[in-house]
N, CA, C and O atoms as CSV, one atom per row, in Angstrom:
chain,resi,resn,atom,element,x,y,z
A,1,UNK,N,N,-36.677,-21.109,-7.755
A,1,UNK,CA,C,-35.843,-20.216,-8.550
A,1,UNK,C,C,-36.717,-19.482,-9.549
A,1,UNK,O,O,-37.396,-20.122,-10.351
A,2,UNK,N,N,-36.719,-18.457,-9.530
A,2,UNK,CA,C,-37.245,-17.299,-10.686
A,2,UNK,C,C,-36.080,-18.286,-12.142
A,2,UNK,O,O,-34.984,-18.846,-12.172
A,3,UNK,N,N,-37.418,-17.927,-13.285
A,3,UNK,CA,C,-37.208,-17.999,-14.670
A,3,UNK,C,C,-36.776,-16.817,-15.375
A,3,UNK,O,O,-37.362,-15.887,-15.929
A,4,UNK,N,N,-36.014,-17.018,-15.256
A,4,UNK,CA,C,-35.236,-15.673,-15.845
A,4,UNK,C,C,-34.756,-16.250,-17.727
A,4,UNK,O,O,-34.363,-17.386,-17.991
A,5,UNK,N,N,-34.866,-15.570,-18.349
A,5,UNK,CA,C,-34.774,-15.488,-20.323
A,5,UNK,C,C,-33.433,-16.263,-20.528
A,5,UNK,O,O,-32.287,-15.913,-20.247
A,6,UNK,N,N,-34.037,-17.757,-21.266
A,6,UNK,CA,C,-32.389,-18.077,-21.445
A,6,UNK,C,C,-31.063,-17.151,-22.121
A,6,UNK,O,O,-31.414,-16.133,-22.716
A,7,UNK,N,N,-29.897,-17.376,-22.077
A,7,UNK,CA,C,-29.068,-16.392,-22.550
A,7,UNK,C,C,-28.910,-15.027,-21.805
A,7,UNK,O,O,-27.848,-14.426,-21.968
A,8,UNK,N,N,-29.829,-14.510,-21.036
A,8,UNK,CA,C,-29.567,-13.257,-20.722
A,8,UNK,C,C,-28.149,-13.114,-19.744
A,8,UNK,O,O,-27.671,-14.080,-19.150
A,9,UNK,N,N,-27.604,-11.805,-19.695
A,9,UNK,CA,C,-26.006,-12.030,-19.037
A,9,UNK,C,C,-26.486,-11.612,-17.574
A,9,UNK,O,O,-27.565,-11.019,-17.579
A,10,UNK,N,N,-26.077,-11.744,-16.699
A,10,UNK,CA,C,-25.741,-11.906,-15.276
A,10,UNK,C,C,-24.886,-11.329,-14.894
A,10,UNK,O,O,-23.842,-11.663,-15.456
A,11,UNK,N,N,-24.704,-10.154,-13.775
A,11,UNK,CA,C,-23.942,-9.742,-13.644
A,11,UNK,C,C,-23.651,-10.002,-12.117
A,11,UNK,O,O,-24.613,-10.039,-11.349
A,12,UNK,N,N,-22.119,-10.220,-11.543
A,12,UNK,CA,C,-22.358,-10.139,-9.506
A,12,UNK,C,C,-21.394,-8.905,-9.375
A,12,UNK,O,O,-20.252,-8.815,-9.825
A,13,UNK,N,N,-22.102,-7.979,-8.663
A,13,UNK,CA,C,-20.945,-7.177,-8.027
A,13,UNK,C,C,-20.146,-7.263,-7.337
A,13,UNK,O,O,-20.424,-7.886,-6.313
A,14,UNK,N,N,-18.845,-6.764,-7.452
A,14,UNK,CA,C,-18.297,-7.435,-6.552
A,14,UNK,C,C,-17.652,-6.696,-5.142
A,14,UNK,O,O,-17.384,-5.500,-5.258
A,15,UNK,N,N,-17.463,-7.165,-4.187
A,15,UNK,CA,C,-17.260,-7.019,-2.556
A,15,UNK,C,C,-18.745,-7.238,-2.330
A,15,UNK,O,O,-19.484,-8.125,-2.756
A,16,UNK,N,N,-19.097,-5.712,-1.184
A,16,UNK,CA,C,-20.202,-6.108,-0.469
A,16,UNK,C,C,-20.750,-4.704,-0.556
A,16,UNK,O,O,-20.155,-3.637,-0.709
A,17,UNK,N,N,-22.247,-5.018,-0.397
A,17,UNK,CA,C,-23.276,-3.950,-0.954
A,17,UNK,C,C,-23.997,-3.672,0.390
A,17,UNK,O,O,-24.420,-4.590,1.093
A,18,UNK,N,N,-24.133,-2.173,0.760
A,18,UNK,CA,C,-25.272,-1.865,1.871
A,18,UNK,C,C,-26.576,-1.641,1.367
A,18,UNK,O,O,-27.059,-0.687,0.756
A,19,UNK,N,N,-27.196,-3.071,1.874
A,19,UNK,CA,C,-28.847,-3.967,1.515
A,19,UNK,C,C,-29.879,-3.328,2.415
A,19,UNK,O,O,-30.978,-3.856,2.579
A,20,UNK,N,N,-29.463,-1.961,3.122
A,20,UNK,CA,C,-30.368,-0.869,3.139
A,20,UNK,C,C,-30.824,-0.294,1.303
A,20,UNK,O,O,-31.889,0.208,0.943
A,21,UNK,N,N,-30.004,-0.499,0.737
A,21,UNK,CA,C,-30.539,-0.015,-0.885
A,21,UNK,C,C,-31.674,-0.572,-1.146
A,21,UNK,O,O,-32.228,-1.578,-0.701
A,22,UNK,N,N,-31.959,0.205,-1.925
A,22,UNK,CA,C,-33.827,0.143,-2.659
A,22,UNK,C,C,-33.604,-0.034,-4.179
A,22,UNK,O,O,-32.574,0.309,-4.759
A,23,UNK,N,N,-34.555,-0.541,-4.694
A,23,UNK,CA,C,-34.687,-0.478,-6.367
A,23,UNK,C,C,-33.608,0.546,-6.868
A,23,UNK,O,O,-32.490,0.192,-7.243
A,24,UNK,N,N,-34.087,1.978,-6.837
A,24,UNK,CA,C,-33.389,3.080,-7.342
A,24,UNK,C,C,-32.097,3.342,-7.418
A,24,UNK,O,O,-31.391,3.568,-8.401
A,25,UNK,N,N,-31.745,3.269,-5.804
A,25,UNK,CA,C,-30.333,3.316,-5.363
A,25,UNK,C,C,-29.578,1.912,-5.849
A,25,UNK,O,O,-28.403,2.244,-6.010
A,26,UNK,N,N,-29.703,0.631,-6.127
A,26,UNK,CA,C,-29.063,-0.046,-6.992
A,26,UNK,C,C,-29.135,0.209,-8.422
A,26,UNK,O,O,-28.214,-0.170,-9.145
A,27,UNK,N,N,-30.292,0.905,-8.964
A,27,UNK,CA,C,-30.167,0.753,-10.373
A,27,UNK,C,C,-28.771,1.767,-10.979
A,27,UNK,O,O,-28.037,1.753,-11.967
A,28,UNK,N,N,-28.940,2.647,-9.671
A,28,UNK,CA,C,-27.891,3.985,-9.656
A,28,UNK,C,C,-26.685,3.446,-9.272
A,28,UNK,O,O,-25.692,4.118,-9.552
A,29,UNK,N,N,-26.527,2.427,-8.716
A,29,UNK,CA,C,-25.175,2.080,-8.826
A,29,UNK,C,C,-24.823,1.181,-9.990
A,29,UNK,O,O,-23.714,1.335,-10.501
A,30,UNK,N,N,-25.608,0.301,-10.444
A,30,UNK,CA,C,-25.255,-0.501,-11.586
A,30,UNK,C,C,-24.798,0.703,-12.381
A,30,UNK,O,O,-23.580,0.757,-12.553
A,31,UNK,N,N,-25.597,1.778,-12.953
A,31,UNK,CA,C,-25.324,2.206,-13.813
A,31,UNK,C,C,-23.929,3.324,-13.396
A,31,UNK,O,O,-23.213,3.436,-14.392
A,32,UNK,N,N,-23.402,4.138,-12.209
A,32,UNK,CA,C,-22.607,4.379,-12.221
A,32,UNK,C,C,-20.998,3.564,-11.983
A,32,UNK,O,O,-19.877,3.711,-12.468
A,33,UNK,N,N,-21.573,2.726,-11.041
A,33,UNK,CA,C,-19.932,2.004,-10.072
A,33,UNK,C,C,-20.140,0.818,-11.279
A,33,UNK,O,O,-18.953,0.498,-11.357
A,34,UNK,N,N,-20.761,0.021,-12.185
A,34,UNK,CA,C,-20.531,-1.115,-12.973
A,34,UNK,C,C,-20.575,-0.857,-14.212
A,34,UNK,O,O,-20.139,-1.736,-14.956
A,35,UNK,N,N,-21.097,0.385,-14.820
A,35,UNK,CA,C,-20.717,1.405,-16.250
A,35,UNK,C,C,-22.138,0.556,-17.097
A,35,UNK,O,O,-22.039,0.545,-18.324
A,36,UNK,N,N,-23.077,0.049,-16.651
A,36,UNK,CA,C,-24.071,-1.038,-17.114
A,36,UNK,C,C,-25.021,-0.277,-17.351
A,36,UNK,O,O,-25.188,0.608,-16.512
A,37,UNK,N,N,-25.908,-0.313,-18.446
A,37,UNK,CA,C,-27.504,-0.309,-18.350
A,37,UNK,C,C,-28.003,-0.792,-17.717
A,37,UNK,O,O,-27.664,-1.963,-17.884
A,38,UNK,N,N,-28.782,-0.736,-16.871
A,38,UNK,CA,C,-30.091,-1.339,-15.607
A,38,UNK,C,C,-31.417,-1.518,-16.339
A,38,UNK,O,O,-32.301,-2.367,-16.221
A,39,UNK,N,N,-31.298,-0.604,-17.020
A,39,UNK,CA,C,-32.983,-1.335,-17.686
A,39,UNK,C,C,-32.271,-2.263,-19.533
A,39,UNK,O,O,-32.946,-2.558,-20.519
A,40,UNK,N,N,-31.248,-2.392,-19.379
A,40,UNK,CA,C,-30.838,-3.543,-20.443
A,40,UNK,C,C,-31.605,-5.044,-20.289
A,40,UNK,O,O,-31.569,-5.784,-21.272
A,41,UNK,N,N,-32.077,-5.355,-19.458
A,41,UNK,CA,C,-32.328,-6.926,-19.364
A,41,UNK,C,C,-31.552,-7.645,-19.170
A,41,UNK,O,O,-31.649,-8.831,-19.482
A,42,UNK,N,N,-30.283,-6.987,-18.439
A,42,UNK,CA,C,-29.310,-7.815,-18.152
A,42,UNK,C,C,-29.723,-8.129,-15.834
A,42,UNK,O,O,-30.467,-7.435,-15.141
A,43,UNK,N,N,-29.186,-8.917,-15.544
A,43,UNK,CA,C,-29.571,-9.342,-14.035
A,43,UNK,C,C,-28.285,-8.870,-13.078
A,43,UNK,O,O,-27.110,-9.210,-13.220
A,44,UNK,N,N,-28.528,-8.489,-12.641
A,44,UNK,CA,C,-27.518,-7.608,-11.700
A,44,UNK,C,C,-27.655,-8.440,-9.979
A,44,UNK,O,O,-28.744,-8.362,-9.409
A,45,UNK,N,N,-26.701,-9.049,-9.418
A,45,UNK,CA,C,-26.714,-9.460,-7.841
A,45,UNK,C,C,-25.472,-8.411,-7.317
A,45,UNK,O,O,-24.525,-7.769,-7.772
A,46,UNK,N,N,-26.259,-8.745,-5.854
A,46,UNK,CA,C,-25.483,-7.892,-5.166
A,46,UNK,C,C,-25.849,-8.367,-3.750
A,46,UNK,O,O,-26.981,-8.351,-3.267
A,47,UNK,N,N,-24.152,-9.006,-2.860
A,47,UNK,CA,C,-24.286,-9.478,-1.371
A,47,UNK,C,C,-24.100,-8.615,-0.413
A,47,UNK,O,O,-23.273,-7.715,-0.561
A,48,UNK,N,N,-24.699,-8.717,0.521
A,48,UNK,CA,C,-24.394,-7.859,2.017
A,48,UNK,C,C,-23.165,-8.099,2.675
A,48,UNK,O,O,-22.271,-8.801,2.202
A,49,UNK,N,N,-23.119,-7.537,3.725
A,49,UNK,CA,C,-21.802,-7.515,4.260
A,49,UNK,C,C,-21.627,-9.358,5.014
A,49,UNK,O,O,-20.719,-10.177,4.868
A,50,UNK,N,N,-22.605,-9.417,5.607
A,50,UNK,CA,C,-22.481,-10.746,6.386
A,50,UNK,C,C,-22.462,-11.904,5.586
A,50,UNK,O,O,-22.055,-13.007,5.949
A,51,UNK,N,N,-23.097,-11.495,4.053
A,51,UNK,CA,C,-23.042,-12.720,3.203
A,51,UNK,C,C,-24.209,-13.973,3.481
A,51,UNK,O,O,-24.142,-15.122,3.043
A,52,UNK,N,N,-25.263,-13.401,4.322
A,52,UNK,CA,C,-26.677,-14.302,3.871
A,52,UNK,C,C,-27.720,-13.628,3.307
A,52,UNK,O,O,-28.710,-14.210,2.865
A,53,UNK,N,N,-27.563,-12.363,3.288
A,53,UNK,CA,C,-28.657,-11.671,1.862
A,53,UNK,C,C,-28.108,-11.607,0.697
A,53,UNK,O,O,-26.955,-11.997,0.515
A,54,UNK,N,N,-28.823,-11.129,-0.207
A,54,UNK,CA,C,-28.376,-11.337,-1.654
A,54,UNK,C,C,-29.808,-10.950,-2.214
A,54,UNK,O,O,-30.866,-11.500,-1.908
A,55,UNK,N,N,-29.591,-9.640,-3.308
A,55,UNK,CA,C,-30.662,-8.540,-4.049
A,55,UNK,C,C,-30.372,-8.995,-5.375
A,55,UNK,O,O,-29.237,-9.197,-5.807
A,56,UNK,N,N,-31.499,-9.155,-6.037
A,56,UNK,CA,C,-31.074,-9.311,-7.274
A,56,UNK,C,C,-32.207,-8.376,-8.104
A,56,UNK,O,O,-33.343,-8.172,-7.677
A,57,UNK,N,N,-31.788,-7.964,-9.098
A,57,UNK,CA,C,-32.149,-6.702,-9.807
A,57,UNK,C,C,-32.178,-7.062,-11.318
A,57,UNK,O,O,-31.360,-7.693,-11.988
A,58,UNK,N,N,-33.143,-6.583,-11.599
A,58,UNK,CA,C,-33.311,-7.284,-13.239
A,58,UNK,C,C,-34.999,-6.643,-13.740
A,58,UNK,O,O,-36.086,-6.895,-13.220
A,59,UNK,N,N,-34.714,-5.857,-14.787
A,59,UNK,CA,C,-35.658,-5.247,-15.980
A,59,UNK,C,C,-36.033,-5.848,-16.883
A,59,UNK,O,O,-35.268,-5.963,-17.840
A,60,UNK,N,N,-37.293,-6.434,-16.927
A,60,UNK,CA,C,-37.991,-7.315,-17.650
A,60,UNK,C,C,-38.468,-6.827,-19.433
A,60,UNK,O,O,-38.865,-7.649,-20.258
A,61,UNK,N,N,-38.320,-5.498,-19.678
A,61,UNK,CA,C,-38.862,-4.866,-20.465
A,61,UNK,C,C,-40.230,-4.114,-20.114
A,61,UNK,O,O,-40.758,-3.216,-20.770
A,62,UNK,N,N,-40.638,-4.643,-19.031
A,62,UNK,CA,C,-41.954,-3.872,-18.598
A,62,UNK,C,C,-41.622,-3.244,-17.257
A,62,UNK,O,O,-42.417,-2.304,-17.244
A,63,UNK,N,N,-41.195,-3.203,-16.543
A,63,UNK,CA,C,-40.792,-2.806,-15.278
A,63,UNK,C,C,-39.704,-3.674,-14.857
A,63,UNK,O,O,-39.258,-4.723,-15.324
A,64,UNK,N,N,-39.261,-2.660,-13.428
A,64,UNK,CA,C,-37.725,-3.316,-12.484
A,64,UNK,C,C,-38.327,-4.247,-11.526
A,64,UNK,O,O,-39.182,-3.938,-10.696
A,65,UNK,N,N,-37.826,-5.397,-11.699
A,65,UNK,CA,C,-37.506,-5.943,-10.201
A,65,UNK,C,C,-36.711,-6.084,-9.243
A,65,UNK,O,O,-35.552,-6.438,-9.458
A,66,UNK,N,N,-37.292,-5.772,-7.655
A,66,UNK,CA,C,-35.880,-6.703,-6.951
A,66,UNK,C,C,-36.149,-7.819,-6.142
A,66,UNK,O,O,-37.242,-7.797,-5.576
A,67,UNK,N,N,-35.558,-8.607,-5.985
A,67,UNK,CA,C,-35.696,-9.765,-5.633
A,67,UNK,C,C,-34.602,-10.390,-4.656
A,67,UNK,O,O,-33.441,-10.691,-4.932
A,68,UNK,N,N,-35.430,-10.533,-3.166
A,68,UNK,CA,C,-34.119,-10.530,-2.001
A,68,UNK,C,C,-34.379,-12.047,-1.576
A,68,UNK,O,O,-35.426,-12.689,-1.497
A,69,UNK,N,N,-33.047,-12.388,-1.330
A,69,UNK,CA,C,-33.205,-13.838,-0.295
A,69,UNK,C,C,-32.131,-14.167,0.504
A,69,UNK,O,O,-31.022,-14.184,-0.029
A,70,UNK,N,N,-32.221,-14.392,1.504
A,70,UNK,CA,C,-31.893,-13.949,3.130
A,70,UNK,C,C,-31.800,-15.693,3.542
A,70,UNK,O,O,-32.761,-16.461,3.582
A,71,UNK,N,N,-30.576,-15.979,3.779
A,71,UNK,CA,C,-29.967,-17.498,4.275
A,71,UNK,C,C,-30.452,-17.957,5.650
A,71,UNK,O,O,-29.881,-17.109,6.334
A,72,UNK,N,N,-31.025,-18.617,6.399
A,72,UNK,CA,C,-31.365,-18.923,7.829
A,72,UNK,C,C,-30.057,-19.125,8.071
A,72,UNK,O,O,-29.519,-18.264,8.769
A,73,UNK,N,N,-29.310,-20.130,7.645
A,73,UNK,CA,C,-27.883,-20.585,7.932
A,73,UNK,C,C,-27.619,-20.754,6.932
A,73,UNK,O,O,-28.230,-21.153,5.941
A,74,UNK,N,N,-25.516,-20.091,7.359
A,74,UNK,CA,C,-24.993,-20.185,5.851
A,74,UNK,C,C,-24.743,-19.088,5.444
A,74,UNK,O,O,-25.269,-18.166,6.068
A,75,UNK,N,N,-24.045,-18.809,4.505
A,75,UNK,CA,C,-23.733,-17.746,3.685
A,75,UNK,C,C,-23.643,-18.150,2.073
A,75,UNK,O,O,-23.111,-19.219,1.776
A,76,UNK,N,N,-24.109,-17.380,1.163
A,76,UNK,CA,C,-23.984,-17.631,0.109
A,76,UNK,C,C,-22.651,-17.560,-0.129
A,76,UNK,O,O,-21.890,-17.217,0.775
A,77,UNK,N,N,-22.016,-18.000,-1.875
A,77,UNK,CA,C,-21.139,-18.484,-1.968
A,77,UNK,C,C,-20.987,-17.275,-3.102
A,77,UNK,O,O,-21.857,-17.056,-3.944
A,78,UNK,N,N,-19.687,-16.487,-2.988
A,78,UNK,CA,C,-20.021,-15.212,-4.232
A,78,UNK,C,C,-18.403,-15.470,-4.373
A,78,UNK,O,O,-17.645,-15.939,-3.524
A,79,UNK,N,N,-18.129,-15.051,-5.611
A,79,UNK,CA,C,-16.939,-14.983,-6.593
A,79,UNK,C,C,-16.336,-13.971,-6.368
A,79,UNK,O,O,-16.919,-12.901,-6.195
A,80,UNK,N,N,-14.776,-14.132,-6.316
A,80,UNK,CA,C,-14.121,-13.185,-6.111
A,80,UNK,C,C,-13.351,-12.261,-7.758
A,80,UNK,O,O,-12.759,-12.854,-8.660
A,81,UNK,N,N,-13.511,-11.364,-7.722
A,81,UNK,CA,C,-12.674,-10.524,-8.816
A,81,UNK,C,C,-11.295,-10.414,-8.288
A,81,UNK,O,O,-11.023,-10.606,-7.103
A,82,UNK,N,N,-10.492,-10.120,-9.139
A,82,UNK,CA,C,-9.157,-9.834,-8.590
A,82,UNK,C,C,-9.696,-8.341,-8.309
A,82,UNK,O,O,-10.209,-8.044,-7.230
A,83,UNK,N,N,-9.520,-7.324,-9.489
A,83,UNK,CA,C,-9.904,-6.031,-9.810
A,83,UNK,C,C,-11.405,-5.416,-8.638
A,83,UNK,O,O,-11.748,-4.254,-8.415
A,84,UNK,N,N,-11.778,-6.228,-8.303
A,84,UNK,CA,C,-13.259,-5.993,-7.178
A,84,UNK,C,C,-14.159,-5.772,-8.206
A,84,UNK,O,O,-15.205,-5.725,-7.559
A,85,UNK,N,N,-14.471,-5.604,-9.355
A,85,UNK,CA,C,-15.654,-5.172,-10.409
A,85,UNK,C,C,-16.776,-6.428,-10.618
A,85,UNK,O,O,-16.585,-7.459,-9.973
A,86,UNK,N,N,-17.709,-6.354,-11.338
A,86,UNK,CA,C,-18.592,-7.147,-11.310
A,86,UNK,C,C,-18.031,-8.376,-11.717
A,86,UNK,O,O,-16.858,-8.406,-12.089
A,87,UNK,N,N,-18.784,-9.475,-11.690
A,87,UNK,CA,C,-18.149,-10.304,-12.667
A,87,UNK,C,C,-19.259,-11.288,-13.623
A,87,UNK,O,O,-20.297,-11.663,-13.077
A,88,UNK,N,N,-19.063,-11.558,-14.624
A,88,UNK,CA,C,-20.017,-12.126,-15.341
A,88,UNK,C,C,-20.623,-13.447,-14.953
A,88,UNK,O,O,-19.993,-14.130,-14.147
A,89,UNK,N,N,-21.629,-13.839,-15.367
A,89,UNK,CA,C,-22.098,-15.569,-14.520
A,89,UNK,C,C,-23.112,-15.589,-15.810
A,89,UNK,O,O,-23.702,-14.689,-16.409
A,90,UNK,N,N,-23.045,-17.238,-16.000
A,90,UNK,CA,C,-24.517,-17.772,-16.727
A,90,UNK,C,C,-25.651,-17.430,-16.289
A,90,UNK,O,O,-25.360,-16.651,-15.381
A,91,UNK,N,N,-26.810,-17.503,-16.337
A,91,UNK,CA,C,-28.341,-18.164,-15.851
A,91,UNK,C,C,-28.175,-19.340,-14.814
A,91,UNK,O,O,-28.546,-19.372,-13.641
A,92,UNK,N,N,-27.593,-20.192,-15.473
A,92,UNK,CA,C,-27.498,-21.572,-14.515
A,92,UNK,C,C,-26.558,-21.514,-13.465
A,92,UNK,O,O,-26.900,-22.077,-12.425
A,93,UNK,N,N,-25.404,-20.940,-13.491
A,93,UNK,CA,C,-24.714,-20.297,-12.451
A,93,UNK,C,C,-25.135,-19.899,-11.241
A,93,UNK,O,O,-24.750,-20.195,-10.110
A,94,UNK,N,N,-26.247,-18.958,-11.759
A,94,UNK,CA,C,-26.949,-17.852,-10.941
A,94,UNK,C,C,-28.182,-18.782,-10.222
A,94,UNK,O,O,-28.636,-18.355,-9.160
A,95,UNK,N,N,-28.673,-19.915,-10.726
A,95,UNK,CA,C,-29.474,-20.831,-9.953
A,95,UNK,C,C,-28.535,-21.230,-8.890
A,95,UNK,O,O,-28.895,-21.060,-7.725
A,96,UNK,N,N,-27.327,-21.761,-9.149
A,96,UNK,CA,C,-26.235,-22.603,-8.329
A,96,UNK,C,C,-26.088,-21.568,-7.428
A,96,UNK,O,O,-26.251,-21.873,-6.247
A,97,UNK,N,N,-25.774,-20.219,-7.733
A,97,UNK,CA,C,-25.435,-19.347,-6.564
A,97,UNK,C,C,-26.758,-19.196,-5.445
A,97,UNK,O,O,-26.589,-19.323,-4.232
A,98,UNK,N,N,-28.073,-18.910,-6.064
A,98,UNK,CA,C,-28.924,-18.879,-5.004
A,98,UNK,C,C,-29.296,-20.281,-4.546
A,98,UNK,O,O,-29.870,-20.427,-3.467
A,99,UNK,N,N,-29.034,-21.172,-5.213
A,99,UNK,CA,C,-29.169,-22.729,-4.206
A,99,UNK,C,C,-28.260,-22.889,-3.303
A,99,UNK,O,O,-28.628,-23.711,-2.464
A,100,UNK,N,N,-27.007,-22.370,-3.064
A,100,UNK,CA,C,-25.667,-22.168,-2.335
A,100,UNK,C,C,-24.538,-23.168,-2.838
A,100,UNK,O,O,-23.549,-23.576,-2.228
A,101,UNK,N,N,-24.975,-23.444,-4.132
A,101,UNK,CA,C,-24.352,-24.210,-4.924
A,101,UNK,C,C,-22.658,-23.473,-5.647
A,101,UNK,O,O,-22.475,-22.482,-6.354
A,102,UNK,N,N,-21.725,-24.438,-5.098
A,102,UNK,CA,C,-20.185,-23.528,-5.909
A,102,UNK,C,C,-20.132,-24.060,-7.616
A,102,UNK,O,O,-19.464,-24.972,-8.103
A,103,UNK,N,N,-20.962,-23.249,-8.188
A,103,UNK,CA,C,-20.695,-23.708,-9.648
A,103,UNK,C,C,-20.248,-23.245,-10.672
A,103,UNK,O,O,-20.349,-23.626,-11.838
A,104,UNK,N,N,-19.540,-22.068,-10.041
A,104,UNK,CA,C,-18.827,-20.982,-11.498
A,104,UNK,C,C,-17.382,-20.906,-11.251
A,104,UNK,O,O,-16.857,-21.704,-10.475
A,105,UNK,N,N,-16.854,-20.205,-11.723
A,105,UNK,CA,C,-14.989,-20.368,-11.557
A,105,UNK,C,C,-14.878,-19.187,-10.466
A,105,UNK,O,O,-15.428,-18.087,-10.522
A,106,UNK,N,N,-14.028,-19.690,-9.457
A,106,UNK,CA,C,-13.223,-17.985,-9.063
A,106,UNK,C,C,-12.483,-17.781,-9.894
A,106,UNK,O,O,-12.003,-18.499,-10.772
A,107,UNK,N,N,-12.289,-16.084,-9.460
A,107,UNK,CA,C,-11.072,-15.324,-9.883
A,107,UNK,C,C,-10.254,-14.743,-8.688
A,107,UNK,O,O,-9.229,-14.095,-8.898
């Protein structure tokens, strides 16, 4: 698991994201479809349609990263919004989600 800044907020988008996107084209959607700063230092995920990739996006203060990880078997485990909008998650959450761990609340 990447060390990511305790406290920092987490964001998951919500439905499903076409993981043909690049750095740019997510930062452009955080900031239009989730109303977010992208270079805030806040961590932005985002799942594919089949639900074993998963991009995660996050501005360190020095540059963007993205950061992909792709399930052999399995599908990750992502939270539902009622509304479909992002939804907020801890740090430790966000470990549980990329371990395939169910550790945050649905909605």
């Amino acid at each position: 698991m990447i060390a990511f800044p305790a406290g920092v907020k987490v964001w998951i988008a919500g439905g499903v994201t076409d993981m043909r996107r690049g750095m740019n084209t997510l930062a452009l959607q955080v900031q239009e479809g989730l109303g977010r700063d992208p270079h805030a230092g806040e961590i932005f995920c985002f799942r594919g349609r089949k639900g074993d990739l998963v991009k995660i996006l996050w501005h360190d203060g020095v540059g963007m990263s993205l950061y992909l990880k792709r399930l052999e078997a399995g599908k990750f485990i992502w939270p539902v919004s009622r509304s479909g909008e992002a939804v907020q998650i801890s740090a430790a959450q966000l470990g549980y989600l990329h371990e395939g761990v169910s550790g945050y609340p649905r909605r």
